[in-house]
GUTILO-313695 format. One record per residue: residue number from 1; x, y, z of N, C-alpha, C in turn. Coordinates in steps of 0.1 Angstrom, whole numbers. Each point is the difference from the previous one (the first is absolute). Example, Ala and Ser with C-alpha at 12.3 -4.5 7.8 and 13.67 -1.06 7.14 Angstrom:
<nodes>
> nulum;n.X;n.Y;n.Z;ca.X;ca.Y;ca.Z;c.X;c.Y;c.Z
> 1;132;-57;78;-9;12;0;9;12;0
> 2;-4;11;-7;9;11;0;-8;11;8
</nodes>
This chain:
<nodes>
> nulum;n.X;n.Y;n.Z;ca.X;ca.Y;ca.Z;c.X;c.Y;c.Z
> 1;8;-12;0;-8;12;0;9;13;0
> 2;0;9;-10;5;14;0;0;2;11
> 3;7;11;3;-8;6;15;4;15;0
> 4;-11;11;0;-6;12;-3;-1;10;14
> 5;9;-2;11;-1;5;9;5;14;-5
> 6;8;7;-6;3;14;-3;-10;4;-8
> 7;-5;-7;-12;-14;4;-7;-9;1;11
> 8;1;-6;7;-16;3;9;1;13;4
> 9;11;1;10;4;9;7;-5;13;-4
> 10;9;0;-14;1;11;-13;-18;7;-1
> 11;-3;-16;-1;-17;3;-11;-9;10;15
> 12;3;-6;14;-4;4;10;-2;18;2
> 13;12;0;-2;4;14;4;-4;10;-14
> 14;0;-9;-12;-7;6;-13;-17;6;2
> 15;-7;-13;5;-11;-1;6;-8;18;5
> 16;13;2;7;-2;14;10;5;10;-6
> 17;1;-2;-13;4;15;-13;-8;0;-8
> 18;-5;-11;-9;-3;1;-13;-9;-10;0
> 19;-13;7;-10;-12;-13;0;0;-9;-2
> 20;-1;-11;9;3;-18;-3;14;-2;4
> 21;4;7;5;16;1;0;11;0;-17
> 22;-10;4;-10;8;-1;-9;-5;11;-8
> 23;13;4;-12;-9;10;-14;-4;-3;-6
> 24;-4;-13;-1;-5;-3;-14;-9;-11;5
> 25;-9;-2;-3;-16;-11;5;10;-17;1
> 26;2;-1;-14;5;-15;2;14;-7;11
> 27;7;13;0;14;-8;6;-9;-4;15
> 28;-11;5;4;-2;-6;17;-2;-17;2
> 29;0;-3;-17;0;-16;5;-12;-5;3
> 30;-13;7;3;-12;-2;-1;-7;-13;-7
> 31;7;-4;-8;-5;-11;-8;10;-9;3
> 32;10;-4;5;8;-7;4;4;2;17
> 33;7;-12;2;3;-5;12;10;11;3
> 34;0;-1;18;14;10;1;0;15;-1
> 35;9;7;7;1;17;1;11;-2;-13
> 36;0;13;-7;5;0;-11;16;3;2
> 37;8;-4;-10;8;2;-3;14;12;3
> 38;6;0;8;3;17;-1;17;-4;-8
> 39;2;3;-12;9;0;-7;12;9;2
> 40;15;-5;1;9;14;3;10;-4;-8
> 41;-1;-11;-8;12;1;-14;-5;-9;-11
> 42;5;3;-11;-2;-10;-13;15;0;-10
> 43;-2;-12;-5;12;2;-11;-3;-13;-8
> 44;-2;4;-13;-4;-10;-13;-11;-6;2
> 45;-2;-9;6;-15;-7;-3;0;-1;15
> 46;5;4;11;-7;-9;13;4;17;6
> 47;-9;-1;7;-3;15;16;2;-7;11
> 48;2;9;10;-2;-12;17;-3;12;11
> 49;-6;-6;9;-10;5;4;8;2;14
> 50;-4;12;11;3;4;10;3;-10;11
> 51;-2;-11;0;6;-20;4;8;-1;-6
> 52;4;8;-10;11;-5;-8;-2;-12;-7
> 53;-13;-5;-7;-3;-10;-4;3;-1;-17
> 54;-1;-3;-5;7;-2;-16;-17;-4;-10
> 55;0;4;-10;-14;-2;-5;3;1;-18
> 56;1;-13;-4;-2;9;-13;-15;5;-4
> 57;4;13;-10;-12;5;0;-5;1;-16
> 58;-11;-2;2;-10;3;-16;-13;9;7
> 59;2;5;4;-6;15;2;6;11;-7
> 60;11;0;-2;6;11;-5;-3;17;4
> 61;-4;3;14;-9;14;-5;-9;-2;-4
> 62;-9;-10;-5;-12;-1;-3;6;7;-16
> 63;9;-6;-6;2;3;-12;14;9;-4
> 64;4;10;5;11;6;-6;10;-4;1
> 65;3;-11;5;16;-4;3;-4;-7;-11
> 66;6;3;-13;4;-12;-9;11;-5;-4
> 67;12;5;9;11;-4;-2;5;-2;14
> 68;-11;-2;10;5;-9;12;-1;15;13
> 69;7;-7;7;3;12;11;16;7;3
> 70;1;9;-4;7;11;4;9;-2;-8
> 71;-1;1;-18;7;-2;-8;9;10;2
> 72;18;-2;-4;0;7;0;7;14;-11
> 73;1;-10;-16;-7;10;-6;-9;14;0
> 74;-14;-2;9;-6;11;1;9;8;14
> 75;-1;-7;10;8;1;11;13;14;-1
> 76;6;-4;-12;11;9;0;-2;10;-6
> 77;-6;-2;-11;-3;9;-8;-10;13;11
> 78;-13;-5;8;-3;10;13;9;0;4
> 79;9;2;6;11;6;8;5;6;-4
> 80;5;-3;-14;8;16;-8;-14;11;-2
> 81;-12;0;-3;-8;6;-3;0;10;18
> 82;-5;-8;10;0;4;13;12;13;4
> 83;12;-3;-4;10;11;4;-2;11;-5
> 84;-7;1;-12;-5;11;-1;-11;10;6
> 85;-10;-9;9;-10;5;5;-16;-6;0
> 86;-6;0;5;-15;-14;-5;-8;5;-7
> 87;0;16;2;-14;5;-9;4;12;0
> 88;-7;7;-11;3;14;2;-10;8;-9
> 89;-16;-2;0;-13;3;-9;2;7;-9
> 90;12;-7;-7;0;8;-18;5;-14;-11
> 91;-2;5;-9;5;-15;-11;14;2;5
> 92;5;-17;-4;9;0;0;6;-10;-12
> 93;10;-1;-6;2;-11;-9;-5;-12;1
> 94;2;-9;14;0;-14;3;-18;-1;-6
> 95;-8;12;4;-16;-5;-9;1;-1;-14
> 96;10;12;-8;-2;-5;-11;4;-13;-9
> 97;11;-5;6;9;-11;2;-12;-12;0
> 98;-6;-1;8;-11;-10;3;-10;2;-9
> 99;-5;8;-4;-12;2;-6;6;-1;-16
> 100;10;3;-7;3;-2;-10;5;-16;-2
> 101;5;-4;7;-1;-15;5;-10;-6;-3
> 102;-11;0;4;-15;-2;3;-7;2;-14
> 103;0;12;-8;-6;3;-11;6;-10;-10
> 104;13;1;3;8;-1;-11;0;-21;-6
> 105;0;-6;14;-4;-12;2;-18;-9;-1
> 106;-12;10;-4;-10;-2;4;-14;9;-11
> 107;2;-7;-9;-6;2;-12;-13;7;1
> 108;-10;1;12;-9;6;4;-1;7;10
> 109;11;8;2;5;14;5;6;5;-2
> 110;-11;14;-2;7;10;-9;5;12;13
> 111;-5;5;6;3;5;13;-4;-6;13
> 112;8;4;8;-4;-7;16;3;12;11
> 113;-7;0;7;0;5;14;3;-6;12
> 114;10;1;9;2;-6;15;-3;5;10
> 115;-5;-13;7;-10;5;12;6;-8;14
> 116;-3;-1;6;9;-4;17;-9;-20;-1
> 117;-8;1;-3;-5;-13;1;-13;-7;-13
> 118;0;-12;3;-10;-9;-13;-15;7;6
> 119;-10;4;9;-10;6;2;3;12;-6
> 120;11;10;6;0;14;-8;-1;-2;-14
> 121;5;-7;-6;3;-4;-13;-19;-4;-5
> 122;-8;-2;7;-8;-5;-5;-10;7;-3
> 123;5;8;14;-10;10;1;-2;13;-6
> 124;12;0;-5;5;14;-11;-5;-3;-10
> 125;0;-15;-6;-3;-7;-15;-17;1;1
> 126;-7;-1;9;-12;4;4;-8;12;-3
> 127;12;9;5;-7;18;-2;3;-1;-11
> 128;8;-4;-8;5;7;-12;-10;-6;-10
> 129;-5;-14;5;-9;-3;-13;-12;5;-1
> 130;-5;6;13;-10;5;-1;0;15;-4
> 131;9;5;1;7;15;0;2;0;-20
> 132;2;-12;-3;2;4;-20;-13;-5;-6
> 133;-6;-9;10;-15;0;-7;-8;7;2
> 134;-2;7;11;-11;7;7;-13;-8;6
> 135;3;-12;0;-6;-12;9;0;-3;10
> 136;-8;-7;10;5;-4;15;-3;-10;3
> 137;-5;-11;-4;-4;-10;1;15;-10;1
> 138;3;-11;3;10;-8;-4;-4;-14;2
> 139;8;-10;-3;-4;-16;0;11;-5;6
> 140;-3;-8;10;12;-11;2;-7;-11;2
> 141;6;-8;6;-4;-19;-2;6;-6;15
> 142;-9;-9;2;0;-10;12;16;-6;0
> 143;3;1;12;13;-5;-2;15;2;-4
> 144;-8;15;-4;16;11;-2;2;8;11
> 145;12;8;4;3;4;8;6;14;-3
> 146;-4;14;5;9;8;-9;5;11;11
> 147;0;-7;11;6;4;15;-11;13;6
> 148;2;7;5;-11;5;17;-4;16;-9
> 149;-2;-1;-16;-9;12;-2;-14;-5;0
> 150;-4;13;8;-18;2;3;-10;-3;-12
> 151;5;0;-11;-11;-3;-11;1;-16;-3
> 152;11;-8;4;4;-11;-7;0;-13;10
> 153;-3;6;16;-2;-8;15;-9;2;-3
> 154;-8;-13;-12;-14;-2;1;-3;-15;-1
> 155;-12;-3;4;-3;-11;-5;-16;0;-11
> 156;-3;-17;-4;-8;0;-8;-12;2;8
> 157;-12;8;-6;-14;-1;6;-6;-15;-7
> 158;-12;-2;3;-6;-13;-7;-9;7;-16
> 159;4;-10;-8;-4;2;-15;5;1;-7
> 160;0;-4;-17;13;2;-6;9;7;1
> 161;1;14;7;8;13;-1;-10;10;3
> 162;7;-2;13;-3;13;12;6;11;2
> 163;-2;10;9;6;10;2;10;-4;11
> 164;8;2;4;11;-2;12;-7;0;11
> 165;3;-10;10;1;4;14;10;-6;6
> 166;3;17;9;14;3;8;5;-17;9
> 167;7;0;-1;7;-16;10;8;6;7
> 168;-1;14;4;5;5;11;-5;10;3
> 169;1;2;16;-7;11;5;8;13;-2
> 170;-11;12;-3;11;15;-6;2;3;-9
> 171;-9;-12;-11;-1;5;-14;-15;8;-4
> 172;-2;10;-3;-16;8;-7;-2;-10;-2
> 173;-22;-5;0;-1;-7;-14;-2;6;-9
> 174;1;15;-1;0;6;-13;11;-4;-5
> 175;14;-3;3;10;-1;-10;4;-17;-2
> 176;-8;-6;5;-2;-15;-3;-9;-6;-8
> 177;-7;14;-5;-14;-3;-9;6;6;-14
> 178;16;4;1;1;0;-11;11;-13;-7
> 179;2;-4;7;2;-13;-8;-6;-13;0
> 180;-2;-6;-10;-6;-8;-7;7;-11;2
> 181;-3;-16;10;10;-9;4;-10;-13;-10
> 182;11;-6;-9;-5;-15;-8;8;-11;4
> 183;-4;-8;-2;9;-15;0;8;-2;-15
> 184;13;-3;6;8;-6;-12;-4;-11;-4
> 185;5;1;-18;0;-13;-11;-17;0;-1
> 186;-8;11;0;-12;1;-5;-3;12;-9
> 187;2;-3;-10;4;11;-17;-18;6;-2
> 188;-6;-7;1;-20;-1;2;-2;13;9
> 189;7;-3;11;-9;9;10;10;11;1
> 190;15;1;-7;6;12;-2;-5;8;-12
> 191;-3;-7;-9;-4;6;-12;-18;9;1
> 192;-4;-9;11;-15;1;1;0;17;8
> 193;17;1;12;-3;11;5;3;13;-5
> 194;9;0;-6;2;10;-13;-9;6;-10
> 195;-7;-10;-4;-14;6;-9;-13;9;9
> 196;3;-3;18;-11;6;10;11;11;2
> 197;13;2;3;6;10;3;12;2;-2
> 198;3;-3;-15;9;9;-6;3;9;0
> 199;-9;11;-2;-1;16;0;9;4;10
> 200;-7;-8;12;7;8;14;12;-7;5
> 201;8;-10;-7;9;-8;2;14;8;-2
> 202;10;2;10;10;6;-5;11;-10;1
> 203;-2;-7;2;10;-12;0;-4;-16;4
> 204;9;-9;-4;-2;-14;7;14;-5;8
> 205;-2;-2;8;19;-7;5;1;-15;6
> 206;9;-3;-5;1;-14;6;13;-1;3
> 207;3;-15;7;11;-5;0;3;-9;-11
> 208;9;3;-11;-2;-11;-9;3;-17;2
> 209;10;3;13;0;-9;3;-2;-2;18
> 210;-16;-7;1;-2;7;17;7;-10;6
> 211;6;7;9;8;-2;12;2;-1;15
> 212;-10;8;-1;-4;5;15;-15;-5;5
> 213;1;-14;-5;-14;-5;9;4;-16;-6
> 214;11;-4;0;5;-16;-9;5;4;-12
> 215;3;-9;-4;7;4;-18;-13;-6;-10
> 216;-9;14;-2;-8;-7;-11;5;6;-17
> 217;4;-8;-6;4;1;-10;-7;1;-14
> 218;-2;9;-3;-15;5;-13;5;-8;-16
> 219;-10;-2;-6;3;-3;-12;4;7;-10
> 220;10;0;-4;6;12;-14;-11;6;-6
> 221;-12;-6;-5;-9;0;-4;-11;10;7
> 222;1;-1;13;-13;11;11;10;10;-4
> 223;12;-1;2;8;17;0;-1;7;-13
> 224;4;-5;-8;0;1;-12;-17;9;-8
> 225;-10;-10;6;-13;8;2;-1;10;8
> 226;3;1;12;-3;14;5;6;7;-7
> 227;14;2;-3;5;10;-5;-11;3;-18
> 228;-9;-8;-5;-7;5;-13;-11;2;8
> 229;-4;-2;12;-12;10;6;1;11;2
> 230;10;1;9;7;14;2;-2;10;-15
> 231;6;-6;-6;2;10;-14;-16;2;-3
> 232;-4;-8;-1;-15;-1;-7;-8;11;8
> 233;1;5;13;-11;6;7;11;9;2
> 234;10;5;0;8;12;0;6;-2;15
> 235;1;-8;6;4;-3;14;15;-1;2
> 236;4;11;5;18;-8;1;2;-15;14
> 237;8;-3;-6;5;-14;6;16;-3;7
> 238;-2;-3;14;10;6;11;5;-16;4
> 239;16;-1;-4;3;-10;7;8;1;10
> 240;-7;-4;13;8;3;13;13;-13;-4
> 241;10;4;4;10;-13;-4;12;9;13
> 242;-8;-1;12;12;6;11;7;-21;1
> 243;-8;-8;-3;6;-12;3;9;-3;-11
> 244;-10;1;-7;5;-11;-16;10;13;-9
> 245;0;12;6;12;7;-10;11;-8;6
> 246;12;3;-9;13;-9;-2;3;-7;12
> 247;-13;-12;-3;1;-13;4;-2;-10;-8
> 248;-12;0;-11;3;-12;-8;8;10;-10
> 249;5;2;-2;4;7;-7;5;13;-1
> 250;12;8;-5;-1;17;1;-12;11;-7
> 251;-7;-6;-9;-10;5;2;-15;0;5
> 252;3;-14;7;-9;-4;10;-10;-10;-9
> 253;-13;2;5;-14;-5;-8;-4;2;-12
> 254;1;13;0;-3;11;-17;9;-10;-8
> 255;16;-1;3;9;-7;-7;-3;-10;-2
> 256;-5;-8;8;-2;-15;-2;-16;-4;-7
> 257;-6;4;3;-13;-4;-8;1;10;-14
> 258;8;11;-6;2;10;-9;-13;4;0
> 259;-3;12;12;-11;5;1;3;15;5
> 260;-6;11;-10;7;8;5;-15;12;6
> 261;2;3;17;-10;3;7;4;19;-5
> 262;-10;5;8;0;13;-2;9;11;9
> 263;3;-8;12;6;3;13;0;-9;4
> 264;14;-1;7;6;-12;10;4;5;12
> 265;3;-7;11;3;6;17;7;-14;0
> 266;10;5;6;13;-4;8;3;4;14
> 267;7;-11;9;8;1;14;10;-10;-3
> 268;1;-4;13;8;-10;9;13;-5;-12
> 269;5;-6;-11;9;-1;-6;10;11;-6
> 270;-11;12;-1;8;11;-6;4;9;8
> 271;2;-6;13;4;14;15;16;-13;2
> 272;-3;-14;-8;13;-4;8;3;-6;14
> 273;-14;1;8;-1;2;15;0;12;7
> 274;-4;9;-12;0;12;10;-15;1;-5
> 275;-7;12;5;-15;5;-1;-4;5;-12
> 276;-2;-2;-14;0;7;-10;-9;-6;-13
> 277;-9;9;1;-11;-3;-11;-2;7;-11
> 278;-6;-5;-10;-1;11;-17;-11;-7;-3
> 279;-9;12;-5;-6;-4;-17;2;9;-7
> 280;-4;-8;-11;9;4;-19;-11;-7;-7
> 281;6;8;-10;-10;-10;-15;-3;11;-12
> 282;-8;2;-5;2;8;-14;-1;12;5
> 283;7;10;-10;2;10;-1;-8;9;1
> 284;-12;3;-4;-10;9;-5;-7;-2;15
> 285;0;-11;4;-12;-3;13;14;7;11
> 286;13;-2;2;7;3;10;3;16;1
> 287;-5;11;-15;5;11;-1;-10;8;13
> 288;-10;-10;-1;-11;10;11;1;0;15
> 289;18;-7;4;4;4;15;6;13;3
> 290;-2;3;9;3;17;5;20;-5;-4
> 291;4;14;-1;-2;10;-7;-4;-3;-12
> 292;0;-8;-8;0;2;-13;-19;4;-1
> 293;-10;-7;11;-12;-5;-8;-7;6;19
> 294;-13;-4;1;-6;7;6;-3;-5;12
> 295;5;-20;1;0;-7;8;13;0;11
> 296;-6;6;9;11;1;11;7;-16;9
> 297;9;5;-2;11;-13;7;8;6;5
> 298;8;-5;16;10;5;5;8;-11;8
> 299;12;2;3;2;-11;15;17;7;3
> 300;-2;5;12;17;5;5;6;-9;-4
> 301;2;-11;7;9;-10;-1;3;-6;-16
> 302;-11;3;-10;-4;-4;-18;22;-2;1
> 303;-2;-7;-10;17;-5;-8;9;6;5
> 304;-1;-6;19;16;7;5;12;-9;-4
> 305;14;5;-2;9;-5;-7;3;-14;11
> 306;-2;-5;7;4;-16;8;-11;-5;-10
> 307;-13;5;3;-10;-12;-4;0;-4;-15
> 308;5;13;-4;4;-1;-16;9;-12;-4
> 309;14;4;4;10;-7;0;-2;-15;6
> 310;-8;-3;7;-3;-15;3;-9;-7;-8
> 311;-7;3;-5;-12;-1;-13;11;0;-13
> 312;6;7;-1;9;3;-12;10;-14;2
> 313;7;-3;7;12;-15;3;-9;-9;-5
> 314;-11;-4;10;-11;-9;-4;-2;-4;-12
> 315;-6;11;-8;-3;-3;-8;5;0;-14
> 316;20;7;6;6;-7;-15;1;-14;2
> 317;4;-4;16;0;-14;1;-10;-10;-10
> 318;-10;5;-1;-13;-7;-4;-1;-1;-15
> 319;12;13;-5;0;0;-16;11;-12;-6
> 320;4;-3;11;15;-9;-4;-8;-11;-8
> 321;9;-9;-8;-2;-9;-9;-3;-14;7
> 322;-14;-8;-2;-1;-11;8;-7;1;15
> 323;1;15;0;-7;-3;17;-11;1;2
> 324;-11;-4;-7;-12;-4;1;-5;-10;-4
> 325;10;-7;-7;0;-18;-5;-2;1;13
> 326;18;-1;4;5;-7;12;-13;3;10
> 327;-6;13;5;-8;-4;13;-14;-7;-1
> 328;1;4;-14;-13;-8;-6;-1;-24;3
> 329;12;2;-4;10;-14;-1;-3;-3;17
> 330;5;8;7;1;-7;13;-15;-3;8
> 331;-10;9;-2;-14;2;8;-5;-11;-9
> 332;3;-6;-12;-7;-11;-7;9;-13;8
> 333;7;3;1;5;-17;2;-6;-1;22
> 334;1;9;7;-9;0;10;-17;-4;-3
> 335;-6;7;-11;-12;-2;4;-2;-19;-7
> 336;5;2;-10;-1;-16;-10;4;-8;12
> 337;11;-1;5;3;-11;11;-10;-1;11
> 338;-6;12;8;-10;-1;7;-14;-9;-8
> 339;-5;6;-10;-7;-4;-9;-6;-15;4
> 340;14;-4;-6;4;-13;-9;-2;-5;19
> 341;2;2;9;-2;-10;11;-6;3;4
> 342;-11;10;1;-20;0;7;-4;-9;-10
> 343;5;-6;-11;-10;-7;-12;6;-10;3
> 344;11;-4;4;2;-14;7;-6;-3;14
> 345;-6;8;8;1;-3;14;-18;0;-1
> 346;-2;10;-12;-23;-6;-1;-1;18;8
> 347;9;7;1;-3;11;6;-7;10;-3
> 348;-18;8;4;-1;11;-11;9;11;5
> 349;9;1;-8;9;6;1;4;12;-9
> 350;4;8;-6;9;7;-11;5;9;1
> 351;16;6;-5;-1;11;1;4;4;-14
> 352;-9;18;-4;0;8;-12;13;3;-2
> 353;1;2;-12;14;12;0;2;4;-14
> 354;0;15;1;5;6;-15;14;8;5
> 355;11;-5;-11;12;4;6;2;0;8
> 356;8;12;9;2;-5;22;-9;0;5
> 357;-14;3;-1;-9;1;9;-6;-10;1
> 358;-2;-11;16;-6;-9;-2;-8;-2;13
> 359;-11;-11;-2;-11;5;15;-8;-16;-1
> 360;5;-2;13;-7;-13;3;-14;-4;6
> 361;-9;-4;-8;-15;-3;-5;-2;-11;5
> 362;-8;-1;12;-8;-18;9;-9;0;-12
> 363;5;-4;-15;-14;-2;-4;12;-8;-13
> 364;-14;-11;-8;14;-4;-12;-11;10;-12
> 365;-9;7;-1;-10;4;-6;12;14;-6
> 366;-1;5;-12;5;11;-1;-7;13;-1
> 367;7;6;13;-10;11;5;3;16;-9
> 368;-8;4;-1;-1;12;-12;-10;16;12
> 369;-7;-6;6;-9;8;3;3;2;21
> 370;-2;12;6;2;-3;12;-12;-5;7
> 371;-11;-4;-8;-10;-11;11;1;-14;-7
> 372;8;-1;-3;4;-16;0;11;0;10
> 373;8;5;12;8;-3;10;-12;0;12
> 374;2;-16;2;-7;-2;14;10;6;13
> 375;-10;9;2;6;7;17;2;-16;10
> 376;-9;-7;-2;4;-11;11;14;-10;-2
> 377;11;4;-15;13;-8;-1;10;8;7
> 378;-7;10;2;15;12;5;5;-8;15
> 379;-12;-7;2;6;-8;16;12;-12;-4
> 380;0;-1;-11;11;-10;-7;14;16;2
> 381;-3;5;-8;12;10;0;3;2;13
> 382;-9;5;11;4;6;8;10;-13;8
> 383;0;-9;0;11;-12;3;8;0;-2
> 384;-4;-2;-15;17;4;-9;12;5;2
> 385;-11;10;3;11;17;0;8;-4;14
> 386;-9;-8;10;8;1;15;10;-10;-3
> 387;0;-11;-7;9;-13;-5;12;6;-2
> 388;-1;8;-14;10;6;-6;10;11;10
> 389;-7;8;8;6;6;10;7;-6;7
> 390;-2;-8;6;7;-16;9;11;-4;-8
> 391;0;2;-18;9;-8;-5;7;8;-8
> 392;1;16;5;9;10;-6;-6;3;-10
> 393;-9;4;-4;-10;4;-15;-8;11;-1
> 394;2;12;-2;-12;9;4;-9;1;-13
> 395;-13;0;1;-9;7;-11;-8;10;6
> 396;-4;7;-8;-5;15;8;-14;-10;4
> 397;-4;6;12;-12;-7;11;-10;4;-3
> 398;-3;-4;-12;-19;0;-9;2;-12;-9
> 399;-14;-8;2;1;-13;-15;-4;9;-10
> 400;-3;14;-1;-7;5;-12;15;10;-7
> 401;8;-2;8;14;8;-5;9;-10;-7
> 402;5;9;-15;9;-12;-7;12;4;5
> 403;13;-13;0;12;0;1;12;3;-13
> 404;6;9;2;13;0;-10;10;-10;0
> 405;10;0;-9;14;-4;-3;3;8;-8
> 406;11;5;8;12;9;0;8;-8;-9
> 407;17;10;-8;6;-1;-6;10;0;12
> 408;0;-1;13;8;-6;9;-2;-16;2
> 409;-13;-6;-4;-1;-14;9;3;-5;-14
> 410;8;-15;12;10;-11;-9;-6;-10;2
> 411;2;-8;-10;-7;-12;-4;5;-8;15
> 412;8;0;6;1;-6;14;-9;3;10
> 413;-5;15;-7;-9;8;14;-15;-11;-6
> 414;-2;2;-8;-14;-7;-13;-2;-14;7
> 415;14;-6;3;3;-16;2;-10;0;11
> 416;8;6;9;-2;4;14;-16;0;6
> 417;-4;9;-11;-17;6;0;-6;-8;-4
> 418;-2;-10;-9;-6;-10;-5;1;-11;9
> 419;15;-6;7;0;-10;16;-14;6;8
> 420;0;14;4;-8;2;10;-10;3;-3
> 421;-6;7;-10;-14;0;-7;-6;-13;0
> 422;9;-10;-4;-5;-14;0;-4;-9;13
> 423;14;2;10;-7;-5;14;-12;8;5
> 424;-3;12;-2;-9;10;7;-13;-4;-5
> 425;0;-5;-14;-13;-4;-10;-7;-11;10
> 426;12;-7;1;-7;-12;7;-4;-1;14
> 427;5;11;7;-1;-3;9;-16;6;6
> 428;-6;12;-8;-4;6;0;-16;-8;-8
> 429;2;-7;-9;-12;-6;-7;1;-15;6
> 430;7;-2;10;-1;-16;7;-9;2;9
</nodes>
């Protein structure tokens, strides 16, 4: 058994600062066994925890480590940036650096804007679509996630396509009545709501690839269609990709299915591990941010030269030749070997994966939609997760949260995770 006496301690004394004892809803472990985690180092694929315990991890940051922990590539390159100073609220080269980077790599952006995080990022891409159409209405879908703005913390009402209601307390319902929430991989009842409220539609957003409630993975084919709905009823089309940017790829989802959206939002890979969000996308729609356009956007902290410069290392790393076979290569030969022994053992078992992102499903059914995950298997996960802790393995403490592989973990680390994935399986469905 681990043993979490400084985490407790930690989480204790957290308790008496900060709501739940933590900043952010999920790290409190809520859905898992155990006071959470209190982390004080990482290097390549394994962190260790205030016990000094050793873990390798596929949490990654919940995504931006894609080259492990405390590369140090980015590492040095911040430090020369740092002697100079952290911020200083005027441009500085290291944004243009990054952002010509970014344009110059990414065939469906023509300009970009940086913002401190993947919500600001969302939420700018928000005003602004409503701000070049003169629309207010917007659409999103069951099972996407587009972090804690007030129009988008919504859930479905009952009927084909409702008006929002808030899933949290402190949202208007005036400003939840203006989005419009549908179920994914239903083309009928998206098409059906566009002909009732097109007019007032200023946008649709999704996750192209959702991530933030299981890995449901859409058909080329539904994407492919939204995007000629979109066109057809004059709707612009927003792909949130704070996950899926340069992770299956450097140009994310757009790149991989060749779909090109109208506006995209970015975080967590393009800060490097630091705090740093953008959206970008065509020209004519981006001219209408302040200064240039009428849609105001601001943020002190916007493209200070560290967060620049860490985003920048990252993601020439990402341009190198082969390194998205290779991380592509490694997350397949984990999930196939898992695979390949729930279908020996009779297990409903599976886990998804497109490129590094991969999320293990109590079900052998292939799940597309988030009411096909029965709330009653997460009692399978929540096991799991405590097995794996016992046996050095962190995954972030939600069954509805997917896991990375980093371009730090070695097929030794893979070996490793597949031994214990496998005793935990059994131990857990015996």
């Amino acid at each position: 058994m681990i043993k979490r006496a400084k985490s407790q301690a930690l989480f204790n004394e957290a308790k008496e600062l900060f709501p739940g004892g933590v900043n952010s809803p999920v790290r409190a472990f809520k859905s898992v066994y155990g006071p959470p985690l209190f982390i004080k180092n990482g290097n390549g694929s394994k962190f260790y925890d205030e016990d000094d315990n050793e873990y390798l991890d596929f949490c990654c940051s919940w995504g931006p480590l894609i080259h492990g922990h405390n590369a140090h590539f980015i590492k040095n390159a911040v430090i020369e940036t740092m002697s100079n100073g952290m911020s200083f609220g005027t441009p500085t080269r290291h944004g243009n650096e990054l952002g010509k980077l970014i344009i110059s790599n990414h065939r469906y952006i023509d300009k970009i804007r940086f913002v401190s995080s993947g919500t600001e990022a969302v939420m700018s891409a928000i005003r602004l679509a409503r701000g070049y159409t003169g629309k207010d209405k917007i659409i999103k879908f069951n099972g996407c996630y587009h972090g804690h703005v007030d129009s988008l913390l919504v859930n479905a009402g009952s009927g084909l396509a409702t008006f929002g209601v808030s899933s949290s307390a402190g949202i208007p319902e005036s400003f939840a009545k203006e989005t419009l929430v549908l179920d994914l991989n239903d083309l009928a009842g998206f098409e059906e709501t566009l002909k009732n409220y097109g007019t007032q539609i200023a946008c649709v957003i999704i996750e192209p690839i959702p991530a933030n409630n299981g890995l449901l993975i859409q058909d080329t084919n539904y994407l492919v269609w939204l995007r000629k709905l979109c066109d057809d009823y004059n709707v612009l089309l927003i792909f949130d990709e704070v996950i899926s940017g340069f992770r299956v790829g450097f140009e994310g989802a757009a790149g991989h299915y060749t779909i090109q959206p109208d506006l995209l939002t970015f975080g967590k890979i393009i800060g490097g591990g630091f705090p740093v969000g953008a959206f970008g996308g065509r020209q004519d729609i981006m001219a209408h941010v302040s200064p240039d356009g009428p849609v105001y956007q601001a943020g002190t902290l916007s493209a200070n030269p560290v967060a620049m410069t860490a985003g920048q290392a990252s993601l020439e790393k990402c341009l190198e030749l082969g390194f998205y076979e290779s991380l592509h290569e490694k997350a397949a030969y984990l999930v196939n070997n898992m695979n390949e022994y729930f279908e020996e053992q009779g297990y409903e078992i599976h886990m998804n994966h497109i490129g590094s992102i991969f999320w293990i499903a109590f079900s052998d059914e292939r799940i597309i939609t988030s009411d096909q995950i029965e709330a009653s298997k997460m009692e399978y996960f929540k096991k799991l997760h405590s097995f794996l802790l016992d046996h050095n393995i962190y995954l972030g403490p939600s069954g509805y949260e997917v896991g990375f592989v980093s371009a730090a973990h070695t097929y030794a680390d893979l070996d490793f995770a597949i031994e214990v994935l496998q005793k935990g399986t059994n131990q857990i469905m015996s």
